[in-house]
C-alpha positions in Angstrom: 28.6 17.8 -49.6 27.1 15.2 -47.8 27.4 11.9 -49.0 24.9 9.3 -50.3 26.5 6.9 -47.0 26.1 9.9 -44.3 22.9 10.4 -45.5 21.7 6.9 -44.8 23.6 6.8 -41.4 21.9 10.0 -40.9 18.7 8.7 -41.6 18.8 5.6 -39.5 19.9 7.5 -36.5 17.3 9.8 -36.9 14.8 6.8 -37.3 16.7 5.0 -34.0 16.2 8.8 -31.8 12.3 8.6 -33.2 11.9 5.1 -32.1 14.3 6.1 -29.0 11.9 9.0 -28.5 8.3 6.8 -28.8 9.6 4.2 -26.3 10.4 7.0 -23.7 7.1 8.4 -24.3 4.9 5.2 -24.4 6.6 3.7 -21.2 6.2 7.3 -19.1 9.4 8.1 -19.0 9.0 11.7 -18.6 5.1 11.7 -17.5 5.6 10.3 -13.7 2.6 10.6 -11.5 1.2 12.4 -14.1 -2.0 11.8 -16.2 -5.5 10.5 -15.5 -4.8 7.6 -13.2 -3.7 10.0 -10.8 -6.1 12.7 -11.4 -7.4 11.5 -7.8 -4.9 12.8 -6.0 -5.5 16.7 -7.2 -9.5 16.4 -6.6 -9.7 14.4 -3.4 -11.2 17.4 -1.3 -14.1 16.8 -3.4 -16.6 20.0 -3.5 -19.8 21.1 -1.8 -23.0 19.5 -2.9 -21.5 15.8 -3.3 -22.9 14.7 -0.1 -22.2 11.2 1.0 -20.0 10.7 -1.9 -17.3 13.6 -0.9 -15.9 11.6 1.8 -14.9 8.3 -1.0 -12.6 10.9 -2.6 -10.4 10.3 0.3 -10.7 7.0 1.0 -10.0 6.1 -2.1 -6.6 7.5 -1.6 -5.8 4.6 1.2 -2.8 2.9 1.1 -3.6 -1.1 -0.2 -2.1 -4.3 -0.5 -0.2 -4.4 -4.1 -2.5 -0.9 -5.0 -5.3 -3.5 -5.1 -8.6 -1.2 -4.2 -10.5 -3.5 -3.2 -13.5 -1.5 -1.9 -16.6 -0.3 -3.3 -19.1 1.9 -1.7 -22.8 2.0 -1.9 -23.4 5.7 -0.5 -26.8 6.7 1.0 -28.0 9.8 2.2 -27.0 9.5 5.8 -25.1 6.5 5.2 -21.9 5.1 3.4 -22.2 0.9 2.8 -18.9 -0.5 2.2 -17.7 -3.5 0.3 -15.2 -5.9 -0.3 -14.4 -7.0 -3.9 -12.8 -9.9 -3.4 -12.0 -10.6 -6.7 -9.2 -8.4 -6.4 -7.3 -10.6 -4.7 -3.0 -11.3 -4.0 -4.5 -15.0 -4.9 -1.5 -17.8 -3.1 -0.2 -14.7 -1.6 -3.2 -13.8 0.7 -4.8 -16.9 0.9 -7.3 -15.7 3.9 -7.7 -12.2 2.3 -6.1 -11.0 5.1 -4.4 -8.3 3.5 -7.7 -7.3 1.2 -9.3 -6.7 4.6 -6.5 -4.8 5.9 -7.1 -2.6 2.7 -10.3 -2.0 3.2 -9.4 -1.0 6.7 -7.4 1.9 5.4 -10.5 3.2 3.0 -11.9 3.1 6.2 -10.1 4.7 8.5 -9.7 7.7 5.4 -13.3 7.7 4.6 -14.3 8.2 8.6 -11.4 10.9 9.0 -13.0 12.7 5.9 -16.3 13.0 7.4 -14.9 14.3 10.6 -13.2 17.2 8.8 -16.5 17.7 6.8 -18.3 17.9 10.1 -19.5 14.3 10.2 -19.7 11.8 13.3 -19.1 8.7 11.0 -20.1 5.5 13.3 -18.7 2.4 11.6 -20.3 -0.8 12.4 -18.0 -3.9 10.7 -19.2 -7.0 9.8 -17.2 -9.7 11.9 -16.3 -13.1 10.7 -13.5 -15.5 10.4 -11.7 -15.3 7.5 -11.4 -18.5 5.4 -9.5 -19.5 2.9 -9.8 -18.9 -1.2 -13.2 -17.3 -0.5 -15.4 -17.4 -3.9 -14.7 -14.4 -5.4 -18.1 -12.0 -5.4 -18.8 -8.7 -3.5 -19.7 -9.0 0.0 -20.5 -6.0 2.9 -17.8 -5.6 5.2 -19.3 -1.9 7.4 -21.8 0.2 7.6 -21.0 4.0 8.2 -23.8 6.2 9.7 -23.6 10.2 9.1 -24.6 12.1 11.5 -24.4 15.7 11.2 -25.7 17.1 14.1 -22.6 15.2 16.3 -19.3 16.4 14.8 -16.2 14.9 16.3 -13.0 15.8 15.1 -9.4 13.6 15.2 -6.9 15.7 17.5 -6.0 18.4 14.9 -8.4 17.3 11.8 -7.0 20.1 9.8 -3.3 18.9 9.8 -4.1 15.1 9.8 -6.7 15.6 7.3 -4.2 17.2 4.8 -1.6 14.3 5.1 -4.2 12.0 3.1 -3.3 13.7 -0.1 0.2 13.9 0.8 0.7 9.9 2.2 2.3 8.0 -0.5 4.6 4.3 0.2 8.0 5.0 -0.1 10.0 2.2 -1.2 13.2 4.0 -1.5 16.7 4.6 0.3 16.0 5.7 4.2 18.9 7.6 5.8 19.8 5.3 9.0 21.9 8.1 10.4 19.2 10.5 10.9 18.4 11.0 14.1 14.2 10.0 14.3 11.9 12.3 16.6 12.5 11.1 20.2 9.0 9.5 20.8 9.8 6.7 18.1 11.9 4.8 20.0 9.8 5.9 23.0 7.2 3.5 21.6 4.9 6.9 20.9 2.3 5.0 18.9 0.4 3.6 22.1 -1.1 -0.2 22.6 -1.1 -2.7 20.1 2.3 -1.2 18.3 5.9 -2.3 19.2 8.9 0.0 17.7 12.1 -1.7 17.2 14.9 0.9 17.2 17.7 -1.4 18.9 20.7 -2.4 16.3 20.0 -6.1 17.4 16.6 -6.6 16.8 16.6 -4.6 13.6 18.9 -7.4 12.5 17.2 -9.9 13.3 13.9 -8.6 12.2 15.6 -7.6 8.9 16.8 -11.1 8.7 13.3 -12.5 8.7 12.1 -10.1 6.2 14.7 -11.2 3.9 14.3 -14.9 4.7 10.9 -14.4 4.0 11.0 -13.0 0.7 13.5 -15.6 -0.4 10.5 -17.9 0.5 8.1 -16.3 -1.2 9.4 -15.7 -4.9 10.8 -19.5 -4.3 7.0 -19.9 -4.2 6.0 -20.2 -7.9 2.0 -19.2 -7.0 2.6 -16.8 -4.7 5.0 -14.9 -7.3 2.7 -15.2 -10.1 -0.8 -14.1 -8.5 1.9 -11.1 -6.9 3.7 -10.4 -10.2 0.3 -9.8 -12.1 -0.2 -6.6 -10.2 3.1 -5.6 -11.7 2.1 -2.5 -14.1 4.7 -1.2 -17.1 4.4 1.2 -19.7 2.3 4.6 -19.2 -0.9 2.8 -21.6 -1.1 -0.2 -19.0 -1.1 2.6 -16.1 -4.1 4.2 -17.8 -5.9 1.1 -18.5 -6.0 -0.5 -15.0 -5.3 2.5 -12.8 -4.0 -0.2 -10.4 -1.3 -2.2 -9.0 2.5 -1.9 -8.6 4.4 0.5 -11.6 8.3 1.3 -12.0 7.4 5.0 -10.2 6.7 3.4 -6.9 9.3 1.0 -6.9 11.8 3.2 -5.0 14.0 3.9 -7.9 16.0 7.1 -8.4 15.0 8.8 -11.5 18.1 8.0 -13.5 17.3 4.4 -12.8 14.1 4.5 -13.0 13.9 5.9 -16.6 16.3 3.3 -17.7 14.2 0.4 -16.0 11.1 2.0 -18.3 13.2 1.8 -21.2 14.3 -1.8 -21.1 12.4 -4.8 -21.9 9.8 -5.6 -19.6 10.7 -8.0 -17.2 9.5 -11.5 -16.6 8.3 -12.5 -13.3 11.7 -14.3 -12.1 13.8 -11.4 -13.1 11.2 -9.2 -11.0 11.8 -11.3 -7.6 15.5 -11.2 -8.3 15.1 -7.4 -8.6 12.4 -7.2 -5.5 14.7 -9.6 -4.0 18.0 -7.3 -3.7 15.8 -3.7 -3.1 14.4 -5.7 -0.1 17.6 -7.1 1.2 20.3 -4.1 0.0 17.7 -1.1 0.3 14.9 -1.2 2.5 16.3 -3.3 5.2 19.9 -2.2 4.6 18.4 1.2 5.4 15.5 0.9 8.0 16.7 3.1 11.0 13.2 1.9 13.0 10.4 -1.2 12.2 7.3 -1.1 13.6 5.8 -4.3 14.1 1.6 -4.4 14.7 -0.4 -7.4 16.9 -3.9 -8.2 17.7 -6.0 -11.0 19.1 -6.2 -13.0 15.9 -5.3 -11.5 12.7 -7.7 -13.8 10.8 -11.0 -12.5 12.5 -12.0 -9.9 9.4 -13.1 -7.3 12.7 -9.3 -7.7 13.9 -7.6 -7.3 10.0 -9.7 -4.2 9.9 -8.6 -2.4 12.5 -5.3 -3.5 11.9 -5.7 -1.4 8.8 -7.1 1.4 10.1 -4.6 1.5 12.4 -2.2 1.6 9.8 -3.4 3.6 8.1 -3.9 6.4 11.3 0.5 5.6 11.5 1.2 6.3 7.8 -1.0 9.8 7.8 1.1 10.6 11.1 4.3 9.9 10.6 3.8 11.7 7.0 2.8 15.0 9.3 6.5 14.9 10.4 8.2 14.3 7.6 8.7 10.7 8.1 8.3 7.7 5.2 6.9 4.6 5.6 6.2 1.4 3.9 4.6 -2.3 4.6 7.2 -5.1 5.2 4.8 -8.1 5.6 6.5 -11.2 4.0 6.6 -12.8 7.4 3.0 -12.3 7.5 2.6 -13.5 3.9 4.3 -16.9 4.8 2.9 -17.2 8.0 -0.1 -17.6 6.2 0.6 -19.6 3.5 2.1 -22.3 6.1 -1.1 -21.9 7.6 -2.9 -22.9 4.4 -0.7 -25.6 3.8 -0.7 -27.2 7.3 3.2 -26.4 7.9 5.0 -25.1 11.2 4.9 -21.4 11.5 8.4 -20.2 11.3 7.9 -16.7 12.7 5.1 -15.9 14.6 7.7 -16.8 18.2 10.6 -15.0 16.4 8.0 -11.8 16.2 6.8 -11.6 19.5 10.1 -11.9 21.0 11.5 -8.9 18.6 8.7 -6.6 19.7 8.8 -8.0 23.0 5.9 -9.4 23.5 5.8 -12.5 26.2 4.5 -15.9 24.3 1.8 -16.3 27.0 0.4 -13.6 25.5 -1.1 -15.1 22.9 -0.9 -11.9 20.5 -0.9 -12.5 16.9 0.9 -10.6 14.7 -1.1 -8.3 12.2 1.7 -5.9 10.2 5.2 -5.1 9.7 6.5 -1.8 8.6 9.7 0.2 8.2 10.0 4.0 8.8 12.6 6.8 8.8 13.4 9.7 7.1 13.5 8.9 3.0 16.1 10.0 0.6 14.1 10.9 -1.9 10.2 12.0 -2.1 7.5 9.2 -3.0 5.7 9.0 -6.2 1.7 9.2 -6.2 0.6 5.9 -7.3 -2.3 5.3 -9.8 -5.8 5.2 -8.6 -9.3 4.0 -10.0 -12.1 6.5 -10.2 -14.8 7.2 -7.9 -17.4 6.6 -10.1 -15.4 3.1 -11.0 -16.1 2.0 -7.3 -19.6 2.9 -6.5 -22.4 0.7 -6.5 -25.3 2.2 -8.5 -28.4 0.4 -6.3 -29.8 2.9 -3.7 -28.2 5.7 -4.9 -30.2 8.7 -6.3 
């Protein structure tokens, strides 16, 4: 017969496996990728009779800055208007809003690759400027996308390419340095304005200056708070914002990354000590190939665009074959922040002579990236819905 002290010890382990069992499913343990924030990436086709507003289902799917979305749309009947909300900003960590351009490059790049495939010549026309610093934070135009049917022009294979939007996700996670990468990579098979750094050497040093650079920046107390508040935790937080940064795309395995959603949440010093050690003992410690991206002058918003479009044209390919890829720009992020600040720049020279690229130049450097072959699959991350990013005025 059970006694009146198992029976208690019984009932508060029972009570501690209910609580157990709550936390698990509050934080998502069991739920990843799944859920309405990322109903987006099972609908992103979109359907016949959407018109303008079928391409935006891909674009919204663009790789961004911190999962930032910072584009609206404004869709017409032969026309897509696109704009940058710059209040969804990195804040002291994208002090030009660089990298919200850069985002909004990406949108467009999907958006215009979309309308190909739907049998759209889509004829962007940017807005060009120089971009300042702390900009007020409203909504302002950034392109203009024309429609026009009766010119289809298609991207190489459309069909392929096309697919790998709903398939490209950031993968954070363990590379495998040892596997041998296709033989156009370190062929430099990306064409002008991309250098591939393959050499053991340079992939050092490079890695070096990555990890410098993030020392820098969490040593930066406004840079890691407006960066830590894109942070998401906790399956409730996912659903609310549909935004931002979660444990799922941190490049965790799945054993880790249930007991990461488990534990307390973490405050923003014990995140840069975490980012910290993935970026120095993971991602560089495994990066068989960097890619490093230059322009004219990275703070024209024309120049940030393409930049992003660019990247995002990279990502979509190198997800055809199998490859992973993920932003490294720290460098970048300093670079900028010295700039605002009126110090040296530190890395800029260090760049161009890791990708090759003669100072007489006069190239500016626009992104960083790793790429290889990833241990483990990526994790969707969580995305805002269409209707959430459309502005109502001129639409019927």
């Amino acid at each position: 017969m059970a006694t009146r002290r198992t029976m208690i010890a019984g009932g508060a382990g029972a009570a501690v496996l209910a609580a157990l069992g709550y936390r698990a499913w509050d934080r998502g343990v069991f739920s990843s990728g799944e859920g309405p924030a990322y109903e987006a990436w099972q609908d992103w086709q979109g359907h016949a009779g959407e018109g303008s507003k079928r391409p935006l289902r891909a674009a919204i799917l663009a790789a961004s800055a911190h999962n930032s979305q910072p584009w609206l749309f404004e869709p017409q009947e032969d026309s897509i208007t696109v704009y940058a909300d710059l209040s969804r900003n990195l804040g002291a960590a994208d002090p030009f809003r660089r990298e919200l351009y850069v985002s909004l490059g990406c949108a467009l790049y999907n958006l215009t690759l979309s309308a190909a495939h739907l049998g759209f010549a889509a004829a962007t026309a940017p807005v060009s400027g120089k971009l300042e610093p702390n900009p007020e934070e409203r909504v302002v135009k950034i392109a203009d996308v024309a429609l026009n049917p009766e010119e289809s022009i298609r991207y190489g294979n459309p069909q392929s390419f096309f697919k790998a939007i709903g398939k490209r996700h950031t993968n954070r996670g363990t590379y495998l340095p040892d596997k041998t990468l296709p033989p156009w990579i370190p062929a430099g098979g990306f064409g002008d304005g991309v250098a591939i750094v393959t050499d053991a050497a340079a992939r050092r040093d490079l890695g070096a200056l990555i990890v410098q650079a993030t020392e820098r920046f969490i040593a930066d107390p406004p840079m890691s708070r407006d960066s830590s508040r894109w942070f998401r935790t906790g399956r409730r937080e996912i659903e609310r914002h549909r935004d931002g940064i979660s444990t799922d795309t941190a490049g965790l395995s799945p054993a880790m990354g249930a007991v990461a959603k488990l534990l307390p949440d973490q405050d923003a010093a014990r995140a840069d000590k975490y980012w910290l050690a993935s970026t120095r003992d993971v991602q560089v410690a495994t990066a068989p190939a960097y890619g490093i991206m230059f322009c004219d002058d990275r703070l024209q918003s024309a120049a940030a665009l393409r930049a992003g479009e660019r990247w995002q044209e990279l990502h979509l390919m190198l997800t055809m074959v199998g490859l992973a890829a993920q932003p490294m720009n720290q460098p970048i992020e300093i670079m900028d922040r010295d700039l605002l600040l009126g110090r040296r720049n530190e890395y800029a020279k260090a760049l161009r002579k890791i990708a090759g690229i003669p100072d007489a130049a006069g190239a500016d450097i626009a992104f960083l990236f790793r790429l290889g072959y990833a241990e483990r699959e990526a994790q969707p991350s969580p995305r805002r819905r269409l209707e959430d990013v459309i502005r109502k005025t001129g639409f019927a």
